[in-house]
C-alpha positions as a printed NumPy array, in Angstrom:
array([[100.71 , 101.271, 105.764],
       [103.705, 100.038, 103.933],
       [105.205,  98.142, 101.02 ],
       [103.864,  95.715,  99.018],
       [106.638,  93.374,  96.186],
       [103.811,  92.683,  94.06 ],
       [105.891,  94.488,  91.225],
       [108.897,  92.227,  91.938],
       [107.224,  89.242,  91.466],
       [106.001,  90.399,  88.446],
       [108.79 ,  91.078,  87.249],
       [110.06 ,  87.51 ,  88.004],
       [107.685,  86.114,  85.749],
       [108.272,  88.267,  83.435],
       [112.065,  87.282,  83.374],
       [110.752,  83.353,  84.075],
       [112.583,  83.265,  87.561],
       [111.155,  82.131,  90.675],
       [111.569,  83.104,  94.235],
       [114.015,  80.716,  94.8  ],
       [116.087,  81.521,  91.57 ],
       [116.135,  85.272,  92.772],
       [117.239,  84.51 ,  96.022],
       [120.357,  82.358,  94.692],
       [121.503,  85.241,  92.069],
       [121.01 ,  87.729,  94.901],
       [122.866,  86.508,  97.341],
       [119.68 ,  86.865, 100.035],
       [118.655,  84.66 , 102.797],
       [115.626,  82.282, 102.707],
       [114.592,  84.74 , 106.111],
       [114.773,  87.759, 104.063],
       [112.337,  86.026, 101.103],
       [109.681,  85.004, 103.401],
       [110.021,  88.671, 104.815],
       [109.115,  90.133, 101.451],
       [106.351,  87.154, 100.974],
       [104.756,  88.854, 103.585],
       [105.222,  92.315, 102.858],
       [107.532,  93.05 , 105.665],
       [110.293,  95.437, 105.923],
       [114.056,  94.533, 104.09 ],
       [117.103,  96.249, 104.01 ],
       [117.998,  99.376, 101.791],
       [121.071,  96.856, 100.743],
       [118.655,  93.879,  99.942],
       [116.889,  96.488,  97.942],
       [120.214,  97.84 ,  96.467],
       [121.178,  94.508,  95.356],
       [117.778,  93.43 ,  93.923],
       [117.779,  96.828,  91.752],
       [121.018,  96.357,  90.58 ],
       [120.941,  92.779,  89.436],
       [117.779,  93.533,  87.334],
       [119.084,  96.789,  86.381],
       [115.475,  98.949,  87.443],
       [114.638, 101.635,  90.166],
       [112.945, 100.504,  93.478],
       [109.678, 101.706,  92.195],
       [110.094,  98.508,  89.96 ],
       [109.913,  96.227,  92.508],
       [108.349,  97.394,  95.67 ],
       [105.081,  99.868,  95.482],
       [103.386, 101.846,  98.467],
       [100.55 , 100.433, 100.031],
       [ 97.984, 103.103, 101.905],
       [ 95.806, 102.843, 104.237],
       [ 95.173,  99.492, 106.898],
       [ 96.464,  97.65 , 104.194]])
């Protein structure tokens, strides 16, 4: 189990940004991209600051994986 930022990165493209644009505006740490290239767990305040600079909920930008996934 656990999260997947497939919706984030969607949303990147949608607002023609890249990882590394995002990163820069956000104020996060090339560590804490590769973390959510890989699905692994971030910070409620990475999340916080993610949601607020696009202006969406978290269920924009990170959804639930079940299972083994």
């Amino acid at each position: 189990m656990g999260f997947s930022y497939k919706p984030l990165w969607k949303l990147l493209i949608e607002r023609d940004m890249n990882k590394e644009d995002l990163r820069i505006q956000v104020g996060i740490s090339s560590a804490t991209m590769a973390k959510m290239g890989k699905d692994e767990n971030i910070s409620f305040e990475v999340l916080n600051k993610i949601c607020t600079y696009f202006g969406v909920q978290p269920s924009d930008i990170i959804e639930h994986k079940a299972g083994d996934q």
